[in-house]
N, C-alpha and C positions, 0 to 999 in steps of 0.2 A: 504494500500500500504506500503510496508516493502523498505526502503533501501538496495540494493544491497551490499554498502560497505559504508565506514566512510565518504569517501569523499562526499556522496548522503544525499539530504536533500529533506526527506518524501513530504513535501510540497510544494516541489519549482513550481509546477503548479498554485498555490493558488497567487494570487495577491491582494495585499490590496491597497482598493480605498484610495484616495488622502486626502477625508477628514477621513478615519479613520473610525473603529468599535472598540464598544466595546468588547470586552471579554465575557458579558453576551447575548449580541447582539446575538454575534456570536453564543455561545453556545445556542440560542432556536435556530437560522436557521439550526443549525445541528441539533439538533432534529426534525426539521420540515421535513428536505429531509429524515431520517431515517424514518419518517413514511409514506411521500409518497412514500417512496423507496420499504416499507415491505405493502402498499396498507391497512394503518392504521390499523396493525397488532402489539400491541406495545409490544409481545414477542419477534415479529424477528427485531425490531427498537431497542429494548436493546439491543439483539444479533449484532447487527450491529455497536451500540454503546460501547460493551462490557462491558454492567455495568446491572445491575439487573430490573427485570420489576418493582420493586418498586420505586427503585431510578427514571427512568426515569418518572414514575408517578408522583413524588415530583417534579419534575423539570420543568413537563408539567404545573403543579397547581401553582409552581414560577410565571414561563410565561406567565400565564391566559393564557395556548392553552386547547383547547378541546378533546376531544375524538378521535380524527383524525386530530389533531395538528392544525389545525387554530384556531387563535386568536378568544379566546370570543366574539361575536357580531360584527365579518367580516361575508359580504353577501358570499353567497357559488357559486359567478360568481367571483370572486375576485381570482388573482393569488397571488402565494407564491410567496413573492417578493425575491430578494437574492438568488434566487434557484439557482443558479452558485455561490454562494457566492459572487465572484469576477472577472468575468469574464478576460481572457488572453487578452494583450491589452487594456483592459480599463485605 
């Protein structure tokens, strides 16, 4: 999402909970929706990311996410938590 003009801020839908995320947090839960978003395809999840398949390989292996971005050793009935990041209102 591009700002229209100066006065717009990319993110103002984005709300940050009360007690706070980190910055690392943050950045695996976006690559978590990037790959359910590309249906665990992590070509078009870079491309969504705009950063290279490899980087975001590196970043998966940070994370301990797997191959289709869930965490190492979560049962596969288990939801992505955060998946709004931040829900509007919350």
């Amino acid at each position: 999402m591009r700002a229209s003009n100066n006065n717009e801020f990319a993110g103002e839908h984005i709300q940050l909970l009360p007690e706070g995320i980190s910055l690392e947090e943050l950045e695996k839960l976006i690559i978590q929706l990037a790959l359910k978003k590309s249906g665990g395809n992590q070509t078009k999840a870079a491309k969504y990311l705009k950063t290279s398949r490899d980087t975001l390989r590196y970043r998966m292996k940070k994370f301990g996410l797997g191959e289709n971005g869930k965490e190492e050793g979560r049962f596969d009935g288990e939801e992505l938590e955060g998946e709004q990041i931040a829900p509007c209102g919350a």
